[in-house]
N, C-alpha and C positions, 0 to 999 in steps of 0.2 A: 087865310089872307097873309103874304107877307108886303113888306114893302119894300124889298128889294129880291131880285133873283138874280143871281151871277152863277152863270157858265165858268167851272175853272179844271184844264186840260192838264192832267198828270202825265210826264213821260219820262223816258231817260231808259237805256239798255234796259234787257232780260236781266231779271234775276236783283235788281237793286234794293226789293221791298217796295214796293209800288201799292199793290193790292195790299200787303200787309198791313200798308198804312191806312190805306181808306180803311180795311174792314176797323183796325184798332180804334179807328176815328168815329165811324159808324157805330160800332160797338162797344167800345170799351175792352174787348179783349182780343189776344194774341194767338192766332191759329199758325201750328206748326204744318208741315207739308202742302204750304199756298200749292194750287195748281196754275201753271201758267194760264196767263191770261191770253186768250185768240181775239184776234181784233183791238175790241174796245169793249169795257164795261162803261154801264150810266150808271151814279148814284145819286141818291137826295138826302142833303144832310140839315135839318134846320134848325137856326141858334139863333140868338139875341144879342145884339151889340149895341149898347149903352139906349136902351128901350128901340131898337129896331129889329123886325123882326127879318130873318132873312134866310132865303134859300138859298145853299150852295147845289149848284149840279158838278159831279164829280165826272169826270171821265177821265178813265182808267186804261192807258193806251197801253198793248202790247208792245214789249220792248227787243222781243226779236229783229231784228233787219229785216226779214220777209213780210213783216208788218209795217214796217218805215213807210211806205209810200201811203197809208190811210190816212196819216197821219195830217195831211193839209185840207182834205177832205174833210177832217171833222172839225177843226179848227174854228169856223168858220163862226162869228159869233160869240165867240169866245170870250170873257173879262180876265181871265188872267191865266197864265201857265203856272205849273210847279217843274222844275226840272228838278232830278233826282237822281242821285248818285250813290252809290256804296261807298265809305270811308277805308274799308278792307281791301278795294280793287279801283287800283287810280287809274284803271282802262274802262272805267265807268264815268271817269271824269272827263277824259281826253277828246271823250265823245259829242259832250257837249257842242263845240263847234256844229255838227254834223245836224245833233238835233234840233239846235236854233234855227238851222239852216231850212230844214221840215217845217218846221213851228212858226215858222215867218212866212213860209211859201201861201199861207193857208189864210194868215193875218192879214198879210200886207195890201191893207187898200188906200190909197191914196194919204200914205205915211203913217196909216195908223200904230199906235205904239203899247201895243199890250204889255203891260207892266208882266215878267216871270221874276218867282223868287226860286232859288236854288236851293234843295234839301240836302244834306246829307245825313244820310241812313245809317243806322247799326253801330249807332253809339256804344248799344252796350257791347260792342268787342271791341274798343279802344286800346286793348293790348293787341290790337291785331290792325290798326291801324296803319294805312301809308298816304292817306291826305291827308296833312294837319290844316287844321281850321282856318290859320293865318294864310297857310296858302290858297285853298279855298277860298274865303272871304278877297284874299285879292282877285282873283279870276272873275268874281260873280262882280265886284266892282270896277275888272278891266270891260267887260261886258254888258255895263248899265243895267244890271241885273237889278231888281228891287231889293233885294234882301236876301242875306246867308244864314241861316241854319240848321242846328243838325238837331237831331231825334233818334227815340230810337221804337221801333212798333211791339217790341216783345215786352221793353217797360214800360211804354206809353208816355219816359221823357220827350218833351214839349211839342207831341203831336197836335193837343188840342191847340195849344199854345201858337202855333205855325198858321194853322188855321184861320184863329179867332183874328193874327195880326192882318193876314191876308184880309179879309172881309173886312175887318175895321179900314184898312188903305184904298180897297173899293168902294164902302161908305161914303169916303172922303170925298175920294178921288168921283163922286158921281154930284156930290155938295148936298149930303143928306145928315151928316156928321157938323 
């Protein structure tokens, strides 16, 4: 039994660390040579926040463009997005626009406003960086985005962490908190 279940839609470009993350989240460890994801993956992850007990469903959208168009289709129901980005490939970021643009078409019923927080991926190559964070964090706040942070799925920096805030803000945001 939980007493809460939230729908939360993962997306953003091929190749960002998408799957890396659920699995690291799911699991606790870091699988090299992910295969791309076709479609969508469903996951079920479930945690405790501050004695609540609560279901996340994960879904794990392909981040190819031949898969963009699924993407409003499964929306649907949804309590929150992750949009996600690689911090190595600021052509993962730029995109953004494009997949709010999806991720709304799917939402959007009579002004509804699914809260999305913004990820960005692959901290740990921060010598290989070309989003810096400030810039980042402005973008996800020109956007009304919920919230910016970054992780990384091979160290497992603040994957849980990303999470656990999301669902804590759903909590809230549902007056169970």
């Amino acid at each position: 039994m939980y007493d809460a279940l939230f729908k939360v839609c993962l997306f953003g470009d091929g190749g960002v660390g998408k799957t890396s993350l659920v699995n690291r989240y799911l699991t606790g460890l870091f699988k090299t040579g992910t295969i791309m994801t076709i479609g969508v993956d469903f996951l079920v992850k479930s945690l405790e926040i501050q004695g609540k007990k609560v279901a996340l469903q994960i879904w794990d959208f392909a981040g190819e463009k031949r898969f963009q168009f699924l993407l409003p289709g499964y929306v649907k129901g949804t309590s929150a997005g992750i949009f996600m980005f690689d911090i190595t490939r600021m052509s993962s970021l730029t995109s953004l626009n494009e997949w709010l643009e999806f991720f709304k078409k799917g939402t959007d019923e009579e002004g509804e406003n699914i809260p999305i927080m913004m990820v960005g991926g692959k901290i740990d190559l921060s010598n290989r960086r070309s989003v810096f964070s400030i810039d980042a964090k402005e973008i996800a706040q020109s956007h009304n985005l919920l919230e910016y942070i970054e992780c990384s799925s091979k160290t497992g920096e603040n994957v849980e962490l990303l999470f656990n805030k999301l669902a804590q803000f759903l909590l809230k945001n549902a007056g169970m908190l």
